[in-house]
N, C-alpha and C positions, 0 to 999 in steps of 0.2 A: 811444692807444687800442689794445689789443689785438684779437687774431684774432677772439677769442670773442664779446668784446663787436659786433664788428662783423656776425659771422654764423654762428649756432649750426648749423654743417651738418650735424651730426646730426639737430637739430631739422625743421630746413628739408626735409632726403629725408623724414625721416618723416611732415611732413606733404602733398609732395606724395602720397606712397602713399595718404595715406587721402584725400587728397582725389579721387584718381583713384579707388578703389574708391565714394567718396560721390554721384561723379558720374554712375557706372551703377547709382544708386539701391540700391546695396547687393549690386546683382547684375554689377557689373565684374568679367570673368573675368581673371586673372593670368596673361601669355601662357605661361608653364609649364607653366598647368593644361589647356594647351589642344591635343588629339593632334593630331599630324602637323605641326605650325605648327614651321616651320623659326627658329628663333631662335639664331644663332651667338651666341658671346660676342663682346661687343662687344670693339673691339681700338682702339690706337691708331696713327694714318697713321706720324708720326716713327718711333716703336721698333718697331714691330709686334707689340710684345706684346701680349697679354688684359689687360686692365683686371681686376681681382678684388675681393671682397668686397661692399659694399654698393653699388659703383660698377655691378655689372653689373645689380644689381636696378634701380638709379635711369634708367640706360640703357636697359635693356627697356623700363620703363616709360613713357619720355621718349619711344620707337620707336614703342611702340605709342599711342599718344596721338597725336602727330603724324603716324602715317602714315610710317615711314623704311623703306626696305626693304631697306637696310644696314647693316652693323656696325662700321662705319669714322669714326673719330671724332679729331678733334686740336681743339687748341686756333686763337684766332684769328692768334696768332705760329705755327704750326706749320703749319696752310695756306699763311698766306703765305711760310713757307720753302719750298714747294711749289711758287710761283708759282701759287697760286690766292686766290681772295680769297670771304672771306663775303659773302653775300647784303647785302644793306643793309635794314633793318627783324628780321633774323634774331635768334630768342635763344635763348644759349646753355644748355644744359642742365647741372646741378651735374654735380660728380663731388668726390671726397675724396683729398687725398692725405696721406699722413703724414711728419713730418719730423722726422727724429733732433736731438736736443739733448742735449749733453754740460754736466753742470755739477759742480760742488762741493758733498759733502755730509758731513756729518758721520754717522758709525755710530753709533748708540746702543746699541748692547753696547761695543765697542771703544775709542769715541771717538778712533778716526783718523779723518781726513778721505780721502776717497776720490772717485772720478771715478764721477757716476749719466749714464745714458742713458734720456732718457724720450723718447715719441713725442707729437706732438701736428697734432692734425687741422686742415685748411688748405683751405680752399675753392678749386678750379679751375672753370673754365665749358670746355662744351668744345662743339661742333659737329658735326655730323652732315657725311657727306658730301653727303649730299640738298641742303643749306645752300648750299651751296658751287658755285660758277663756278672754269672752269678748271685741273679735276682731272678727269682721265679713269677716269668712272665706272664700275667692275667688273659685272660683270652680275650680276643680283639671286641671290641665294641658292638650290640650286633647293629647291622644296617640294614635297612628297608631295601625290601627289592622290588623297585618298579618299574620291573622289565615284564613285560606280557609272554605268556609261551605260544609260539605260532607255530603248532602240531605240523603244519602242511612243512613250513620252511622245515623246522629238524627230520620231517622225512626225507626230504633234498638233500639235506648234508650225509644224512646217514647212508644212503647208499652209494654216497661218493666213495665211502669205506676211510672215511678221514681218522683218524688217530685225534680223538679232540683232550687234550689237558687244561682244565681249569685251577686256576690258585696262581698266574703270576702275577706280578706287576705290570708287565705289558704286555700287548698283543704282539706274534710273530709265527713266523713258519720256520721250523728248524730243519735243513733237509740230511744234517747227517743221521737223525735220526725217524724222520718222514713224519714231524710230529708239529700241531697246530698248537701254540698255547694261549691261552686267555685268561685275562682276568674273569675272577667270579663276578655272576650277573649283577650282581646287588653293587658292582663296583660303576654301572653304567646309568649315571644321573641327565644323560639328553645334553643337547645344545640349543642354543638359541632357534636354531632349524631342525632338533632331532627329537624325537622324543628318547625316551633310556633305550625301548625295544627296539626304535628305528637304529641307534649308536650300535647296540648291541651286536644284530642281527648284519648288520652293513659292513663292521668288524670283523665278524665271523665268516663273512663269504669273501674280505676283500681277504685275509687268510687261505680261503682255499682258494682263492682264483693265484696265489703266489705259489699256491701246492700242484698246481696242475699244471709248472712249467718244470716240474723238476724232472731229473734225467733219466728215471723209468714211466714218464707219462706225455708229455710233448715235447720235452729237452728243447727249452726255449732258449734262443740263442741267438743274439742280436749282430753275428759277423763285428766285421769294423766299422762300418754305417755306427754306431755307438757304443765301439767300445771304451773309449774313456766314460760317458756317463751312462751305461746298461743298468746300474743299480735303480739312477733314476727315471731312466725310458720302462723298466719295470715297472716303479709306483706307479708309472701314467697309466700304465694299460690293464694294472689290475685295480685301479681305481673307478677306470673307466668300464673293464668287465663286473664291478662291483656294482656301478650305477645300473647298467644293464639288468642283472639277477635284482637287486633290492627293488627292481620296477616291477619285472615280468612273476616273480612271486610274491607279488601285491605287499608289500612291505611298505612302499612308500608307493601313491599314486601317482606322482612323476618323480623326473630327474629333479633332484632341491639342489637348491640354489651353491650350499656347501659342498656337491663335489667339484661345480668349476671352482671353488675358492683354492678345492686342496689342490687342483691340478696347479695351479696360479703359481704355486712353488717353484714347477719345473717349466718356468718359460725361458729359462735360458736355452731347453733344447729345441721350444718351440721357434723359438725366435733365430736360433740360428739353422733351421732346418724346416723348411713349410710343408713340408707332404707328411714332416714326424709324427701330425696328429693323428692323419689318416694312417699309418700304416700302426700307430697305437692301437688304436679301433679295430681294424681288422685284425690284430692280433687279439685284443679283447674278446671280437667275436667268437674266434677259435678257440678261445680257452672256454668260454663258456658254453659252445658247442660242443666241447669233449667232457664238462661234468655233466650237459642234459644226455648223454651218448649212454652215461654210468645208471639213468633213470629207468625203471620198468617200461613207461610212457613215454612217448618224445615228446618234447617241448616246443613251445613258439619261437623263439629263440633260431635261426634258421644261422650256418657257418657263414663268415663275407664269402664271396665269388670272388673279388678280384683284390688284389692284393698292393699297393701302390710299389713299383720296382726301388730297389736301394741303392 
């Protein structure tokens, strides 16, 4: 059985790309396209050379999917000449190598026989150092941070009394332990409609506005009106309290166009409930009327009056 027969690796990258572009619905950004995003060429641990050609695109791509936040990469014999060993469950990512073959061919102008050199592609698997125990990990790459600091907003959060931790992977509100986490700033590259500090900043308050329904501050509680989707009548309205604050503390000049995108998610509760949005909203309001409550000054920001019945 040959190479080819066994695994068309040209085939196989191309289709992880498009699967990866298919999976962000069409709107998967190519971490190239993406400024400030520090993205070295991927390199290998044995030779230390750069990996080249379609290898660095499959690489990026393998990085950014998983979360690697190194460019350091060998095989699973190549670690363990390391003395370290891969993970157990871990899988390895393609990469291409090409291999010189020498043979006999006849010229057809000439009709001598002569020595041909053709290349042919050969599948390797290779690993990340993320993967890997037992390899003393370099420190992450550093990134540009092109996020702007807006003195006024960090005054706003700060006397919310929020618990803010930076360093994860994603953004969330934890409430067993009453704590917001975020990614570090420099991890926030903008959208098509955001700039980093708009991402950031918009991040950061849709965060608190999840932190001001918890059970020692408005014990936000959606009855049976939506108890099967409460997680998602949630996003809506601190999505929507989010738009509200990133306006009224001049962060973004209006509402952009990307928060009705992200509400666009939860139309199924729209769609089967027509007052859902408004009684969103006026929950929105109320959250964001109990963090301007926590401010020295009150705010513009005024609570809804009427409340749409459930």
């Amino acid at each position: 059985m040959t190479e080819k027969t066994r695994i068309d690796v040209h085939q196989q990258i191309t289709d992880q790309i498009i699967a990866a572009i298919e999976k962000g619905g069409g709107s998967w950004e190519m971490p190239w396209h993406r400024p400030g995003t520090h993205f070295a060429l991927p390199a290998n641990v044995e030779s230390k050379r750069r990996y080249n050609g379609i290898n660095i695109l499959s690489l990026w791509i393998a990085a950014e999917i998983k979360g690697y936040e190194h460019h350091l990469w060998g095989t699973f014999r190549q670690w363990r000449e390391k003395d370290a060993h891969v993970r157990k469950g871990e899988k390895a990512s393609l990469v291409v190598f090409y291999k010189e073959l020498e043979f006999e061919a006849d010229n057809a102008d000439t009709g001598e026989t002569g020595i041909e050199k053709r290349y042919f592609a050969r599948a390797s698997w290779a690993f990340n150092v993320a993967q890997v125990e037992g390899f003393e990990l370099p420190g992450p790459p550093a990134r540009r941070d092109l996020t702007q600091v807006l003195p006024a907003v960090d005054t706003y959060v700060a006397h919310t009394g929020a618990k803010i931790e930076h360093g994860s992977q994603m953004a969330f509100y934890r409430p067993s332990t009453d704590t917001i986490h975020m990614p570090d700033r420099d991890r926030f590259v903008g959208t098509a409609t955001s700039s980093p500090t708009e991402s950031y900043y918009h991040t950061l308050l849709h965060e608190l506005l999840h932190m001001s329904g918890s059970s020692n501050r408005l014990n936000r509680d959606f009855g049976e009106r939506f108890k099967s989707d409460a997680r998602a009548f949630e996003e809506i309205l601190v999505e929507i309290g989010a738009a509200y604050l990133s306006t009224d503390l001049g962060i973004t000049p209006v509402a952009r166009e990307d928060h009705a995108h992200y509400i666009q998610h939860w139309l199924s509760i729209l769609k089967a409930d027509k007052k859902a949005i408004f009684t969103a909203a006026a929950a929105a309001s109320k959250a964001v009327a109990y963090l301007d409550s926590l401010q020295p000054k009150a705010r513009t920001i005024a609570p809804a009056t009427h409340v749409e019945a459930a």
